[in-house]
N, C-alpha and C positions, 0 to 999 in steps of 0.2 A: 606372279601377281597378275600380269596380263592374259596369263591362260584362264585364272578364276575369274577374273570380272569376266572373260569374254561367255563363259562356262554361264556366268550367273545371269547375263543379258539373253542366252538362248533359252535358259529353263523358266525366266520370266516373261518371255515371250509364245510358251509353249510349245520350243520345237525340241528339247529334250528334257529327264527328270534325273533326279540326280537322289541316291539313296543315302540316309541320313548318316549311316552306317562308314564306318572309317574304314574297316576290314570288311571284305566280303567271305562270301562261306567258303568251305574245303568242302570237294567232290571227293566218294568213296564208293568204290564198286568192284566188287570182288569177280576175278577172273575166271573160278570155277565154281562148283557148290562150298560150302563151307566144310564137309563133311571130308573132301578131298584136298581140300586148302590146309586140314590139319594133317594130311598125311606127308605134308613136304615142312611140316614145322617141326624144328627139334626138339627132341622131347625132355632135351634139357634146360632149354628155355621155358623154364617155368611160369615167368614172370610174362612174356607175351602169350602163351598158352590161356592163364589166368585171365586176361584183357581180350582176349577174343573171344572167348567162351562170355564173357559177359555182354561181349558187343553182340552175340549173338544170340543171345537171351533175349535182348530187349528190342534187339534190331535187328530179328533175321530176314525180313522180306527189304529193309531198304535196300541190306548190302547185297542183297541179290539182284534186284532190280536198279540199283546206284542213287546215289544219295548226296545231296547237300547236307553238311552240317555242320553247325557250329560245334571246334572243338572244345571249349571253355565249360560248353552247355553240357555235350556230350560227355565229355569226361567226370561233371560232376554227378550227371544221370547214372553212371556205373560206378562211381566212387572208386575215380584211379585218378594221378595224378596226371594233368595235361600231359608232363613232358613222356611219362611213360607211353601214353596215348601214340603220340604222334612215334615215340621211338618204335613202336610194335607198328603201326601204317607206314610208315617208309621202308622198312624190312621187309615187309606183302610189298611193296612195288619196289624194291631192289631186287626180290628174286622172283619179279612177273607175275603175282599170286594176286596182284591187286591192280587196278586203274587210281590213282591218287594226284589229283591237283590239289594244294597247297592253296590255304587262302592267301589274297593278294591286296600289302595296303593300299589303303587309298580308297576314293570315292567311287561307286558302279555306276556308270551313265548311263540311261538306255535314251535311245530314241526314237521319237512320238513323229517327226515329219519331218522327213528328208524333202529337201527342196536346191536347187541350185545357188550359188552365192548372190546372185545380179538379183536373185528371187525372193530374200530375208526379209522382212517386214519389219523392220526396227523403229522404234522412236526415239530418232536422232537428235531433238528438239530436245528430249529429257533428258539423254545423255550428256550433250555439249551442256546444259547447263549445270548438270554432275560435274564434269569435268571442271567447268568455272569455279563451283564452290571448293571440289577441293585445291584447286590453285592459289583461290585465297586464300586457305588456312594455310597451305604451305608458305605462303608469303610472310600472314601472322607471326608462322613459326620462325622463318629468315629474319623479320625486322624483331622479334623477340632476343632472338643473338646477337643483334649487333646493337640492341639498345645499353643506350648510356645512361639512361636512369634509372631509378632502384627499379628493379624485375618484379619486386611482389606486387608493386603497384600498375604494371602492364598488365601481369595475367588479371588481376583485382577490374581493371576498366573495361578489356576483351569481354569480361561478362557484366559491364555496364555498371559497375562498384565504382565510382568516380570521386568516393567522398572518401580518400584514402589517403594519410599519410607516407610519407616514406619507412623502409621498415627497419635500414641500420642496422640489416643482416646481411642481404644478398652481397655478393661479389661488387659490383657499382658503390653500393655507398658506402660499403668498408675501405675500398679501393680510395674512397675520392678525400684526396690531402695525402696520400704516401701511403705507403708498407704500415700496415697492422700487425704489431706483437699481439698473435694470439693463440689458440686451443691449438690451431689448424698450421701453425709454422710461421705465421708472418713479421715481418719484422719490423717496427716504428721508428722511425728518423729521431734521435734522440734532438735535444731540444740547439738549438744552434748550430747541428748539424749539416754541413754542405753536401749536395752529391751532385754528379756533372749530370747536366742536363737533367735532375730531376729521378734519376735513377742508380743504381749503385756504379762505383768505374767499373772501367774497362777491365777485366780479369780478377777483380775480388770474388773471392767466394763466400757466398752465401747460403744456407739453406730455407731460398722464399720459396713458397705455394702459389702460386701466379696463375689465377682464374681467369683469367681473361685469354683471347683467341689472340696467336701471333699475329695476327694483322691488325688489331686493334692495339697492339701492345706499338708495331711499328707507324699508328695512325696518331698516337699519344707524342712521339716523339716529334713527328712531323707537322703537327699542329703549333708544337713550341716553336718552330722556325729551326730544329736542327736540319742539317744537310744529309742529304740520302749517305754519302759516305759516311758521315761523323754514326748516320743509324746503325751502319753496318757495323761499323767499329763495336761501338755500345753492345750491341744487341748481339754481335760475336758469329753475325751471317754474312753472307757474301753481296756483293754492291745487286747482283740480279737474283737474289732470293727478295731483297726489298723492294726493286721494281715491280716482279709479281704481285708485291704486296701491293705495293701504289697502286698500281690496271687494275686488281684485285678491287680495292676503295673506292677507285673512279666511278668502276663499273656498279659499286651497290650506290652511287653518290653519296657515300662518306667524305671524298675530297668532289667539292663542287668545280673547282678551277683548276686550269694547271698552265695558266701562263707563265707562276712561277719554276714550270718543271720544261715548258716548252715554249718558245716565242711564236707570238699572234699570227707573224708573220709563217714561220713555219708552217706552223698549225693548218692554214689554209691550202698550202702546197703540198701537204699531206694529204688534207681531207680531199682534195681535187682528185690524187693520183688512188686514195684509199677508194672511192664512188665509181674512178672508173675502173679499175682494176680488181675493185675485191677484195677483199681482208682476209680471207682465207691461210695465203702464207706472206709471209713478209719478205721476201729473199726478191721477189720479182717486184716489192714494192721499192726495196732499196734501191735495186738497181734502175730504175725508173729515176728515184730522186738524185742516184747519184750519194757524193762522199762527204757533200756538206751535213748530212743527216745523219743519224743513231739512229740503231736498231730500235734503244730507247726511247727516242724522242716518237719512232713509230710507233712503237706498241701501247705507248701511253695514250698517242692523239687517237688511235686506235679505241683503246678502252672510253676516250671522253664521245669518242663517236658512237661506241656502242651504247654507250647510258642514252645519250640522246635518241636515238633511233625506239630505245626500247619504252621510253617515256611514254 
């Protein structure tokens, strides 16, 4: 993708052009006369006998003097099938009788003005703001995934549709009050029904369809005020598959705080040793802090650091 944009900023600039063409042509040029070229073909090969007596029908000064051509074209021009076509020119250049290069896919560049790199003329002004737009959309696209309310009504406002109800299909609004018995596998809390913490136990099986992103699944649990172990339990992951998940939410600010996950006080003598030291690895930040501190409690102040910064 970086080679095409870069590809599409030179040819709109004028220093190369670029042919509209997916495949470029196949080269053809016969090594001797034609007349001597059939005296090394056998003459029970019927079938390429046939196809060259007709290439030479309609074409005998190119393949003398060597030729571009499209094999699709050519082939139908003599009324032989491509594959025969190309079977009878790779035979003239496996036994020398021919010069043949093979078309090559892909796009032909030629180029219009070589200049040195320090020397490009670009407008950088247009680009970085290219770049901005598509940032935002990618963003659009990120806060579209993590949105909690009905989705038909996001993309519906994105293009300024604002007078929209909810639509009581997407994933969100089926989801919201428990498991839907429906078309698609889901299953409904029958009426008086208890389940721990809002979800089925610990090792019942079920066959749900579960739309939603695991981290949203582990940001549902943790909103209730369940404990990172009680998640793991439930949710049948490991106590630092949920952490991830946590830094994971810090960082999109799904969980805005995390006093409850780390103390104020910590927090600050992390953030001192993370500012001076760098966040890059955590092994030289621990041993900085020493054995009062978790891995955890770093990587989390960590994530609450990086929302901030990127605010």
């Amino acid at each position: 993708m970086a080679i095409g944009t870069s590809l599409k900023i030179l040819e709109k600039e004028g220093y190369i052009a670029r042919n509209s063409e997916k495949t470029s042509q196949a080269y053809l040029k016969l090594v001797n006369s034609f007349e001597k070229t059939m005296d090394f073909v056998s003459k029970k090969a019927k079938k390429q006998i046939e196809i060259l007596e007709k290439l030479n029908k309609r074409f005998a000064s190119e393949l003398e003097e060597g030729w571009e051509l499209n094999l699709d074209e050519t082939a139908g021009i003599i009324e032989v099938e491509r594959e025969s076509l190309v079977r009878t020119i790779n035979n003239l250049k496996k036994n020398e009788l021919a010069i043949y290069n093979p078309p090559k896919r892909g796009t032909e560049i030629k180029i219009l003005k070589r200049v040195e790199p320090d020397e490009l003329e670009l407008d950088f002004k247009s680009l970085r703001q290219k770049a901005r737009r598509a940032y935002e959309k990618l963003d659009k696209m990120e806060d579209y995934v993590y949105f909690s309310d009905c989705r038909q009504k996001y993309i519906l406002n994105y293009f300024s549709d604002f007078e929209i109800s909810k639509c009581g299909k997407c994933d969100n609004c089926l989801n919201k009050g428990g498991h839907i018995q429906d078309e698609r596998g889901y299953f409904k809390k029958k009426k008086g029904e208890k389940r721990e913490n809002g979800e089925f136990k610990v090792g019942e099986k079920k066959n749900v369809l579960n739309t939603k992103l695991t981290q949203l699944e582990t940001l549902e649990l943790y909103n209730k005020g369940t404990d990172l172990d009680e998640i793991a339990k439930i949710r049948v992951l490991k106590r630092e598959t949920i952490i991830n998940h946590i830094c994971f939410l810090i960082e999109k600010g799904l969980i805005k705080d995390i006093d409850d996950l780390v103390s104020k006080k910590k927090q600050e003598k992390i953030k001192k040793v993370l500012k001076k030291e760098g966040n890059d690895k955590l092994k030289p930040i621990k041993e900085k802090l020493g054995d009062d501190f978790s891995y955890e409690e770093i990587k989390i102040t960590r994530s609450f650091l990086n929302r901030k910064i990127n605010e």
